[in-house]
Structure formats: C-alpha cells, structure tokens
C-alpha positions, -999 to +999 in steps of 0.1 A: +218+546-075+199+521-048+181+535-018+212+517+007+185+522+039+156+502+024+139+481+050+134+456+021+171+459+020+179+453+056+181+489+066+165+501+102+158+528+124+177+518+149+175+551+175+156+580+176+150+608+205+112+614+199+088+601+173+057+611+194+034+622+163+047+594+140+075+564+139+109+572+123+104+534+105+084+554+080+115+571+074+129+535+051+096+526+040+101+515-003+067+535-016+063+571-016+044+587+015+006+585+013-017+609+028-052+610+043-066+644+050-090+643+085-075+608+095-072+620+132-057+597+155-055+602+197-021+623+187-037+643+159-033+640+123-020+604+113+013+613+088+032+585+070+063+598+078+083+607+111+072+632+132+083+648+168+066+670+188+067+710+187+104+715+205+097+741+239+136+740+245+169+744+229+182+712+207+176+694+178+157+661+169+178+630+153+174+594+140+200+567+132+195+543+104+215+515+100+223+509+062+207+474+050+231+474+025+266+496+039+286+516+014+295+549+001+267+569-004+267+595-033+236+614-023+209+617-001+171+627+001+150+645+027+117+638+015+087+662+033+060+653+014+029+658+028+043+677+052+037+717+050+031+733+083+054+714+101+084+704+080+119+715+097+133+747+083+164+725+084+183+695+081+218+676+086+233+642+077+262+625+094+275+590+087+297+564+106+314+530+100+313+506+130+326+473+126+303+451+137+267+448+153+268+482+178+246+487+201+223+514+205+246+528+233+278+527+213+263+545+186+252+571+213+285+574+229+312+558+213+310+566+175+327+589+153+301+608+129+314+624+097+293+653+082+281+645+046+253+670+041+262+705+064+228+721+082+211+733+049+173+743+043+149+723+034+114+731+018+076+716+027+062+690+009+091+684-012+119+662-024+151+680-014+179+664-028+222+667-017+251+653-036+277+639-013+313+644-018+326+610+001+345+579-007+348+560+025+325+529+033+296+541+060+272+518+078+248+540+097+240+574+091+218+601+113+194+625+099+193+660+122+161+680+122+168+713+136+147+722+153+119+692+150+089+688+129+087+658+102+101+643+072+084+616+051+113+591+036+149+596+040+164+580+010+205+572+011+217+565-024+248+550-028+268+517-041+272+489-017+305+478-003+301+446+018+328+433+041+352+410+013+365+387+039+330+370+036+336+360+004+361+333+007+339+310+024+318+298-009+295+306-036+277+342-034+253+361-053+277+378-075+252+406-088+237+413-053+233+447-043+246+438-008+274+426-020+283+451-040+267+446-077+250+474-090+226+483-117+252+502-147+223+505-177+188+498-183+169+501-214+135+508-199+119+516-162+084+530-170+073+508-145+094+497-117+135+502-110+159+477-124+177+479-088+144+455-077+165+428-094+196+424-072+175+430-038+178+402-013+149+378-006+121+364-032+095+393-044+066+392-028+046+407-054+051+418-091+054+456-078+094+443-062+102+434-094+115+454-127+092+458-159+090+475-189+066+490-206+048+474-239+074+476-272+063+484-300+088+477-324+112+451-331+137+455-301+140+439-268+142+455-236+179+446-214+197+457-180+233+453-175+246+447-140+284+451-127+299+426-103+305+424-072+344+422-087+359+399-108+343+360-110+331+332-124+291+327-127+285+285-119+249+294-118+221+318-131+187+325-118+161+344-135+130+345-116+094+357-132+073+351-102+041+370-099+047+381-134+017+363-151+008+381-182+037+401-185+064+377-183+094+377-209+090+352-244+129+344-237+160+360-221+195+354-226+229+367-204+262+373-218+293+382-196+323+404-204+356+411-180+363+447-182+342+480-192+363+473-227+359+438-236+337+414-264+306+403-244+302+363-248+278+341-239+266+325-204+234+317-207+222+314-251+185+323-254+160+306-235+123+303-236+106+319-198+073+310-181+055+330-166+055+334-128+084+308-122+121+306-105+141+295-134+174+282-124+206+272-147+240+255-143+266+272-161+296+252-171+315+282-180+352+289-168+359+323-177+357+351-156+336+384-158+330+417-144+301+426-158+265+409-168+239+419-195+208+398-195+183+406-228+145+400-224+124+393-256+110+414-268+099+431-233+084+422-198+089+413-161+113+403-136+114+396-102+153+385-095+184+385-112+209+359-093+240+348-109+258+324-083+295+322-085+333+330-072+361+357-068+388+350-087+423+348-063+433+384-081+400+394-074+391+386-039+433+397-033+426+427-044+391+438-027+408+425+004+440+446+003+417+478-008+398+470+027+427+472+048+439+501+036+404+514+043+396+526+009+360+521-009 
C-alpha cells in the first residue's frame, strides 16, 4: 500500500507542540532516516527525524499530518531508527476527516479524532508496524508520543479516496494515486516501488521512478494498476525520463472491466526512448477498471498516466457511496 502522508504526495506537518531537537517535516520525508554520529549542532546531536525536548511535566507530545493523498488507511509505521536513547516508550495514532482546507485552530479545537492505533509500545531504532481496523475516509491524522522523545518517519499506508464530485468537471488521471488508483500487482521491485508510477508531478530523478532489476530470461517485467473506478482511457502517458540506460525496448497496455474479465488492448506494443515523455491518443470506447502495462523485456519508469472519464454508472455510483459516507 502507498505511504498516503508523502510530502512528494502532498502530505504536511501541519501542527506540532514542540520539535525543539529536530522538525516534525522529517516525519514525511520519502528516504529512510540517515544518520551522522558526532554531527553536533547548537541543540546537540543533529537527528533526521522529529525530536522534542526531555518533558519536566505531565502530558504528551503530538504532531498532525495532513494526508497528501486522504483515504482509508490500512496501517501505519512509527519508524525510530536511529533513535535509541531517546525513542518514546510509547505511541498513539488518531485520525480525522475535515471537509475542506482547516485551519490549524480548527484542527486544535474543533475536530473529532478517531483512535486507530490505541497507546501501544514501541521499540528504539526500529520499524514498529500496526494494522488498522478502519473503513472510513480520513484526511489528517496525529501521531502521540507519550511522553516525548523522537521518531524518524511516520509512514500512513493506505488507498486513496479523493472527493468524486471533482470528477465531473473533465478529463483526470484515471490511475493516480490521489485519485484513487492503486498499484494491485507487480512483477518486480528490486529497485524502486511501483507506487512511484501514479505519484503526482514529473520525477525529478530516476530514484521517483519504478525499475526492475536485469532479466535474465525470456520474460518481461509488468505492473497492473486499478482505477480510480470505472472509465474510458482517451489518453496514455508513459514517461522514461531520467531513465537513460535502463529504459524499456517497448511496452504495451491492455485494459479489462472487472477483476473477472478478458484483458484487450489499449495501447499494442510500442518501441520507448530512453529518457522521454511518451504520450498517445487512444481512440478506444470501451470502458475499464483495471490497467496492465508490459515492459520488454525489463527497465525503468518514471510515470504511468492514463487520461480519461467516469462512466455515468460509475461516477453515480462513487457519488452515492460518498453521501452515505462510506469508503
């Protein structure tokens, strides 16, 4: 599942009561903490991570991150690498869904916070991961330290649910993870997730893209995506850039509507450059649920896009399941 409180995704730490030793920003950062021992700033030791000061008084110490992408989250991660002495003997998660763009205030005073993760221990320098048992559609959550100390990354993993009511107003990034596409199979990740493909924005290096590792046989590496809901693809995207010597030969997608049904073709095979936005018209009306795009034999890829419409039952039915508040 994505990380729904990436910065590169849009997510933020939007409040925090005390980051004296280090920012709660780190918190969303997309690489794993780094560490340099006897790199002593003016506060002491300089941690990638966030870090509040030794607590002299009864309480605990929070942060609020808004989701970049908001959704149901099926687990979280309180990551404390690097952090051994002063890692909080434990930890709580709560998570809200505010219409809108709150304020810092309202999320203070006026928000209703539902417990995902109860106060549970944690361990030093360690990834400690909890399932959540939730359905409904959250935007922010807020990581509890009790009683301080410092955590590295707080990951939120989940499947994005965006707001449907935007969708009526033209063609959208069916396969985005903001609005709801998501990542369903993969043949290969030895170097980089799959889930880099439906992030928003163009890659700014190879590293924000997804790539296999070398095949050595005569199969082709492939990634299968499902859609934001039912639609019809007008236009595909596949986008090698910064992938130079590493790029795919070819790569073909083929749509199918329903887990059940016979895959067909949208795009047929078709010879990649390297380090290039490849764009492609689709005249195809048939609608689809879910995407497979085939790389040959194996490679690179910064961005997946595939540019289309709801059907009417579709974009009826997403809207109806809002209403009634269900995920």
């Amino acid at each position: 599942m994505p990380d729904l409180a990436l910065r590169d995704l849009g997510g933020a730490v939007v409040w925090c009561n005390d980051d004296l030793f280090a920012e709660a920003q780190n918190l969303i950062k997309t690489g794993p903490a780094e560490y340099r021992p006897a790199t002593f700033g003016h506060k002491g030791q300089i941690y990638d991570g966030w870090e509040t000061r030794r607590r002299r008084s009864d309480g605990v110490d929070q942060a609020i991150v808004r989701l970049g992408a908001p959704g149901v989250v099926y687990g979280v991660v309180v990551d404390t690498a690097w952090f051994k002495g002063n890692y909080p003997p434990f930890i709580s998660v709560e998570a809200a869904a505010v219409e809108g763009v709150p304020s810092v205030q309202q999320l203070l005073d006026d928000t209703e916070w539902t417990t995902i993760v109860e106060k549970s221990p944690v361990d030093g320098d360690t990834r400690n991961p909890f399932k959540v048992d939730a359905t409904s559609r959250f935007t922010h959550v807020r990581l509890t330290m009790h009683p301080d100390g410092g955590v590295a990354r707080f990951r939120v993993h989940g499947r994005g649910v965006p707001d449907p009511r935007f969708f009526r107003y033209g063609h959208f990034d069916l396969a985005a993870l903001e609005n709801g596409g998501l990542i369903t199979a993969c043949s290969n990740m030895f170097y980089s997730s799959p889930n880099n493909l439906l992030m928003p924005g163009r890659a700014r290096h190879m590293g924000e893209g997804w790539e296999t590792s070398r095949r050595r046989d005569d199969g082709n590496d492939w990634v299968q995506v499902r859609l934001a809901g039912q639609g019809r693809v007008n236009l595909v995207e596949l986008d090698t850039s910064y992938f130079l010597g590493n790029a795919p030969g070819s790569a073909t997608v083929r749509g199918r509507d329903g887990e059940t049904g016979d895959w067909f073709e949208v795009l047929p095979r078709t010879d990649l450059q390297p380090d290039t936005r490849h764009r492609f018209v689709i005249d195809l009306d048939r609608p689809m649920t879910e995407a497979r795009m085939d790389v040959f034999p194996d490679g690179g890829m910064a961005r997946l896009r595939l540019y289309g419409v709801l059907t009417d039952d579709a974009e009826t039915a997403l809207i109806e399941q809002w209403e009634r508040g269900e995920a």
